[in-house]
N, C-alpha and C positions, 0 to 999 in steps of 0.2 A: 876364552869362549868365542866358538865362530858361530852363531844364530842367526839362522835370517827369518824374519817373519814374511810370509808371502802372503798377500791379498789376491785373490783372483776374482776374476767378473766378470760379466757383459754392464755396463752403463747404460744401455738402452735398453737391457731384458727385466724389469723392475727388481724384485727380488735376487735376481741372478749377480747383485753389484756387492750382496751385502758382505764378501770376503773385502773387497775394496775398500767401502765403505769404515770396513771395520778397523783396516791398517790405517786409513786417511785418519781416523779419532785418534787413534796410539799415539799419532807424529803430531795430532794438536795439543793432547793433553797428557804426555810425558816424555820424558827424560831417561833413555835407556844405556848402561855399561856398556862401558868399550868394547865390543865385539857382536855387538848385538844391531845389526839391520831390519832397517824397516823398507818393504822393497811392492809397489802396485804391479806385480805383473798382469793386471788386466785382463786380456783372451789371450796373451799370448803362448805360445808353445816351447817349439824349441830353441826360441830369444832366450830362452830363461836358464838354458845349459849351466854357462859358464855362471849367472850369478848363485847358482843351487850348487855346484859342482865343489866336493870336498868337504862340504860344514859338518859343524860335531851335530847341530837338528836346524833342523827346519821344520817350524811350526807354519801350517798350511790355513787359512783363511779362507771361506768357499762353501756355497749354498749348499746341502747335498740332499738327495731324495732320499730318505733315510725309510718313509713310510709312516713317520712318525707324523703329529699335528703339526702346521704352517707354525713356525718363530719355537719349534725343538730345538733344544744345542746337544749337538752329539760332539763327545771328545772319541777320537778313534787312535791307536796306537804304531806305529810298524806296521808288520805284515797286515793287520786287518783293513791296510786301505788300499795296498793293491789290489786286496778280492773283493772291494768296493767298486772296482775301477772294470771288474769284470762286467756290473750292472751298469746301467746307463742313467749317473747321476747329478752329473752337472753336464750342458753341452758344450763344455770346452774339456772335458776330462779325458780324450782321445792327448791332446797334445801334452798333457801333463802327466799319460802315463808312458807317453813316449821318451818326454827328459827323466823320466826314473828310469826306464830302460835302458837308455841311452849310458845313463849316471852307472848304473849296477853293472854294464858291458866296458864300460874304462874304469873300471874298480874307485870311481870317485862317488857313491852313494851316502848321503847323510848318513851318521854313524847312529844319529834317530831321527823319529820320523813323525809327527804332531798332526791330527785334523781336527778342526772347529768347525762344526757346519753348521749351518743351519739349514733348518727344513725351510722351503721357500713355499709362499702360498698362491703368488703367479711369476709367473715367467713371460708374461704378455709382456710386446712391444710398447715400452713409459719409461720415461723416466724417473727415478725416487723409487723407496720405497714400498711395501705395504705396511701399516702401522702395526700390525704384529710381528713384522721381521725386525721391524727399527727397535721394538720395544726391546727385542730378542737380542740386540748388539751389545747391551751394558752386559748381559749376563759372558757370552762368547769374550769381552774385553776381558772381565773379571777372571775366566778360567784362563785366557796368556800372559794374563800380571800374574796370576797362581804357580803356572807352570817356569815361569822364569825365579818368580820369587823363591821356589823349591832346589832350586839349582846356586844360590846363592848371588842371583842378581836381578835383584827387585829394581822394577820402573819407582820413577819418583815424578809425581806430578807437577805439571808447571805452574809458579806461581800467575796470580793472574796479570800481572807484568810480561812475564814472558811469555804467555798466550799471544797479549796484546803486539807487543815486539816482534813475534812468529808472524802473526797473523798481516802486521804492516807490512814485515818485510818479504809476504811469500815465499817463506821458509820452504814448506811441500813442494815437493818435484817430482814428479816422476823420471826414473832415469833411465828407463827404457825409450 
């Protein structure tokens, strides 16, 4: 299994973090099968090539204007997030529909294709949060523990020893 989960965000657009936020929990409070990546690409763009480049899915993490109420989780499939990417739904989603292009024109394109968005309720310049998005993360966690568990390789939670052990030794990194 090659999985990556991707978090994307702005840090400083409040709700715009909560794909981030949402991989940053994964990596505090589980334990995922060998081939399965936890990965913050941030704002970034086409930094993200090589780490998306060839996986059997990438599951996507990331605000999305869906039209729906602030802290909706939409699960979206394949094709229906490139013709998401047509509407202007996150402001980082220029560069992310660039590395699919990019991916799909050197025949390395995830062989599937995962979004968890959530609907965001500001986008203003803060950091953290709004308490209807954060509320919205346990449900968005719960559909990527489902969608890996369906595949035969369910997260296992950390005991709260090894939260502790994670948390001492700054285990999270971004590797970008």
């Amino acid at each position: 299994m090659n999985t990556l989960i991707l978090g994307v965000g702005n840090l400083l657009l409040s709700d715009e973090a909560v794909g981030v936020r949402i991989v940053e929990a994964l990596g505090r409070e589980y334990r995922f099968a060998p081939g399965i990546e936890l990965l913050d690409g941030g704002t970034a763009g086409m930094e993200l090539l090589e780490a998306m480049a060839s996986r059997d899915h990438i599951i996507l993490a990331d605000a999305v204007r869906s039209g729906n109420p602030p802290g909706t989780v939409v699960t979206l499939q394949g094709d229906e997030i490139p013709t998401l990417f047509g509407r202007k739904i996150s402001p980082h989603q220029l560069g992310l529909a660039d590395v699919l292009s990019a991916l799909h024109m050197t025949g390395e394109s995830p062989t599937r294709l995962t979004l968890i968005g959530v609907e965001p309720e500001s986008l203003e310049p803060r950091i953290g949060l709004t308490p209807v998005v954060a509320a919205a993360m346990g449900e968005a966690k719960d559909r990527i523990l489902t969608l890996l568990a369906s595949v035969g390789a369910p997260a296992i939670a950390l005991s709260d020893a090894e939260r502790a052990k994670q948390q001492q030794e700054g285990l999270w990194r971004s590797p970008i």
